[in-house]
N, CA, C and O atoms as a DFTB+ gen file, in Angstrom:
220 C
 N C O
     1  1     -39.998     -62.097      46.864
     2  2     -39.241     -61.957      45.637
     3  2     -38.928     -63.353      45.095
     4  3     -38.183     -64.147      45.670
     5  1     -39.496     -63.562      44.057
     6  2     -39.227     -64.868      43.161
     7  2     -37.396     -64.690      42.660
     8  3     -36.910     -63.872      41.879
     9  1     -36.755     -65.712      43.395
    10  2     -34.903     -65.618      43.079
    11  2     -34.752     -66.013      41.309
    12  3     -34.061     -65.561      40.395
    13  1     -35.646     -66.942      41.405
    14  2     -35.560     -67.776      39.995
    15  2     -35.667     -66.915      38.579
    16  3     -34.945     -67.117      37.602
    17  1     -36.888     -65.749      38.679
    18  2     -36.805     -64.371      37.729
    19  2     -35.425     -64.225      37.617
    20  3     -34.976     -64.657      36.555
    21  1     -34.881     -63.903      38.138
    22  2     -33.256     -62.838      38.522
    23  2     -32.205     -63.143      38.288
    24  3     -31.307     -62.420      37.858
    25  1     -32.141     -64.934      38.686
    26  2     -30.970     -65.796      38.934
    27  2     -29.778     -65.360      37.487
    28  3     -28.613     -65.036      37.715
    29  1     -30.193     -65.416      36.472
    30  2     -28.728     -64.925      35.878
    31  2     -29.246     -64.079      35.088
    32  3     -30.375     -63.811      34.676
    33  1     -27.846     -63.578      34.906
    34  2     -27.531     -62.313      33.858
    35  2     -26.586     -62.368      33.010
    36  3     -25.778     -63.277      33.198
    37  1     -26.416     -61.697      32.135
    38  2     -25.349     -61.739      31.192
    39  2     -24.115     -60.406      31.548
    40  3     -24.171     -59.215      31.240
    41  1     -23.035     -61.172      32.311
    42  2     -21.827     -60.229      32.753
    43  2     -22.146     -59.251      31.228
    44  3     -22.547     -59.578      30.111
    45  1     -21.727     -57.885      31.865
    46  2     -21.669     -56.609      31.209
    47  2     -19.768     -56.745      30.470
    48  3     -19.451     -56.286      29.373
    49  1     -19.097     -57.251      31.136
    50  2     -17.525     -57.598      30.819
    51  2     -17.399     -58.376      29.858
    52  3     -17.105     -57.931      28.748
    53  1     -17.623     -59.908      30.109
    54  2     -17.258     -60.711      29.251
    55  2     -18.585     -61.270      28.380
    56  3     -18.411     -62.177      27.567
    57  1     -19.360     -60.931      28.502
    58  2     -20.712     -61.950      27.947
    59  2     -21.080     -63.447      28.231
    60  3     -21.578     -64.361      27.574
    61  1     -20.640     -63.294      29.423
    62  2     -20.899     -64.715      29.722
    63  2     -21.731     -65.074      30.723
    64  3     -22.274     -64.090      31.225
    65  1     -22.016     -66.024      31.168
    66  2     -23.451     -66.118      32.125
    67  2     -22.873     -65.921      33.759
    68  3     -21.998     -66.598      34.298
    69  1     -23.546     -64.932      34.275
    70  2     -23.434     -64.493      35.718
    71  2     -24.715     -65.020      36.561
    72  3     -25.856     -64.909      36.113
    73  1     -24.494     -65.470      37.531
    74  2     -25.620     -66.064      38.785
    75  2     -26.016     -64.977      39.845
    76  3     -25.088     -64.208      40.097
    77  1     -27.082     -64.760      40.464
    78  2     -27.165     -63.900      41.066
    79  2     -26.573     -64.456      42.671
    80  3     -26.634     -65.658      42.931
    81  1     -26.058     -63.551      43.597
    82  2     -25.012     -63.929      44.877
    83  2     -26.626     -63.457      45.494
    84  3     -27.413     -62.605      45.083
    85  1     -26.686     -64.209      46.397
    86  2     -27.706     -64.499      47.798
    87  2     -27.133     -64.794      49.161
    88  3     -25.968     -65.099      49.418
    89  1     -27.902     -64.686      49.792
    90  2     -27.402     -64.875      51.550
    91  2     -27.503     -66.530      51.435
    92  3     -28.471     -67.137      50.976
    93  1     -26.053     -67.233      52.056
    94  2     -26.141     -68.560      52.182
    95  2     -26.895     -69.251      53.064
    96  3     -27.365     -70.324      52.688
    97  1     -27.143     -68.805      54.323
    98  2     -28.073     -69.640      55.114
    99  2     -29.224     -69.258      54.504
   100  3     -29.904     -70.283      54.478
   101  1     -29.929     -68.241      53.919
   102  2     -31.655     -68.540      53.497
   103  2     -31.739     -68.642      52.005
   104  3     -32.883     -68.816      51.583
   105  1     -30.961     -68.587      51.277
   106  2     -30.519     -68.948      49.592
   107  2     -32.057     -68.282      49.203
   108  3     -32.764     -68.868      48.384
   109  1     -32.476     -67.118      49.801
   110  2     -33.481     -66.620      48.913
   111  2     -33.538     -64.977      49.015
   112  3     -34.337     -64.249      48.426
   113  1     -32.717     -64.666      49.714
   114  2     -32.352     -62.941      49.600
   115  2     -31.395     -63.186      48.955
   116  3     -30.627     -64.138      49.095
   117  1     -31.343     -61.978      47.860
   118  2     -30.297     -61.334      47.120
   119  2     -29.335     -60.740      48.049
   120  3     -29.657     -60.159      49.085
   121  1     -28.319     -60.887      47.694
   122  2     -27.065     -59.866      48.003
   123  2     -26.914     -58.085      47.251
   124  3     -26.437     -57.801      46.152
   125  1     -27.292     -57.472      47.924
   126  2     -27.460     -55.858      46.991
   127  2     -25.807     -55.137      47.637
   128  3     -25.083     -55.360      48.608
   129  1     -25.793     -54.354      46.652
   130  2     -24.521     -53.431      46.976
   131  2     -25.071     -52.134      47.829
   132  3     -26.221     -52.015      48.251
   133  1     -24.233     -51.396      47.954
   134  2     -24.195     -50.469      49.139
   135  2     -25.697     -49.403      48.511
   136  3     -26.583     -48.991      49.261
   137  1     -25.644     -49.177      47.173
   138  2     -26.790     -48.381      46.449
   139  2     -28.012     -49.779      46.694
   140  3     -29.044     -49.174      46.981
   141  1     -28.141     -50.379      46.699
   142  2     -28.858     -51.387      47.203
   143  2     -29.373     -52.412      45.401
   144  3     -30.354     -53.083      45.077
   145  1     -28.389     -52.098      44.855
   146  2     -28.711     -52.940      43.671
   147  2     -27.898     -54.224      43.783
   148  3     -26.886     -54.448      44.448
   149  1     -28.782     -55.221      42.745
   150  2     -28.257     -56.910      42.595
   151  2     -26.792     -57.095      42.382
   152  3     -26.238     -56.659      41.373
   153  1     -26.024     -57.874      43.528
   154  2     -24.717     -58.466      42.634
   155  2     -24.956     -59.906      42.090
   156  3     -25.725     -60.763      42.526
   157  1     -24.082     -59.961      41.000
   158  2     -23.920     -61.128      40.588
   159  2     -22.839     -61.422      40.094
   160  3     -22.265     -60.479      39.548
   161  1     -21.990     -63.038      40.063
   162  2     -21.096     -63.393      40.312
   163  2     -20.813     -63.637      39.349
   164  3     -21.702     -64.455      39.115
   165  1     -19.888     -63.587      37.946
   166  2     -19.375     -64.336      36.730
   167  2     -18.403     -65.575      36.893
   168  3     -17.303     -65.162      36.526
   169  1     -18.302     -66.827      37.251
   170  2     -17.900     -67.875      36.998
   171  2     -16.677     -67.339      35.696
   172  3     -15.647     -66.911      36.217
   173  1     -16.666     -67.319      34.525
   174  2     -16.303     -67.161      33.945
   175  2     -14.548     -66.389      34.234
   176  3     -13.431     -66.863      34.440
   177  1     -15.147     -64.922      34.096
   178  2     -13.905     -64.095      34.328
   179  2     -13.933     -64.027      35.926
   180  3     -13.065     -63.279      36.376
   181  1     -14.589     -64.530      36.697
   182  2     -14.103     -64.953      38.335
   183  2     -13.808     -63.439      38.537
   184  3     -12.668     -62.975      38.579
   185  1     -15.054     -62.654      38.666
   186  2     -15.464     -61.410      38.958
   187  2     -17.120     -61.270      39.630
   188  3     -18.080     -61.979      39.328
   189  1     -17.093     -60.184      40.573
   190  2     -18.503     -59.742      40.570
   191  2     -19.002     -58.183      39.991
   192  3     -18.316     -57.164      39.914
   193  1     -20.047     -58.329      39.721
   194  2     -20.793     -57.030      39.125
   195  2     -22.123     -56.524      40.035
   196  3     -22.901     -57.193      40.716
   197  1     -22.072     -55.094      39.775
   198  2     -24.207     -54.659      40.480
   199  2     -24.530     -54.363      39.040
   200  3     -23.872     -53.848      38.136
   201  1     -25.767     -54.857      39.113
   202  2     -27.028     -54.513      38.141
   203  2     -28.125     -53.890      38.488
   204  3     -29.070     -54.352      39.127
   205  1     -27.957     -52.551      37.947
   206  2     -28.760     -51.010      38.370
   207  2     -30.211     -51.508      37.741
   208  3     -30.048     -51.740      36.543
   209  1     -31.740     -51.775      38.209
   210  2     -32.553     -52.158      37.512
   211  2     -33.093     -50.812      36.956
   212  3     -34.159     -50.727      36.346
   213  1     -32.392     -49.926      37.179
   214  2     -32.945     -48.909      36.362
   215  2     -32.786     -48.059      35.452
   216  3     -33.478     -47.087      35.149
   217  1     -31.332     -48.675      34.784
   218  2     -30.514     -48.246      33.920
   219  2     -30.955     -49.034      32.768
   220  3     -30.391     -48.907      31.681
């Protein structure tokens, strides 16, 4: 899985730029939620979100 495709998103909350959360020792798996979709982290409003790729 190419991380770099993925790496941000646009928070669904605030519109602002979200990073995708990965495992720290191999910084190249994604972090998925329990349904096994992407989280990602908003800097911004200092929140996390999942992004359903199939919605």
């Amino acid at each position: 899985m190419n991380v770099e495709q993925i790496k941000y998103q646009t928070c669904p909350y605030d519109q602002e730029e979200a990073i995708l959360l990965v495992d720290p020792e191999t910084e190249s798996m994604p972090d998925t939620d329990e349904d096994g979709d992407l989280q990602y982290y908003c800097p911004a409003g200092h929140h996390t979100f999942s992004l359903d790729e199939d919605n």
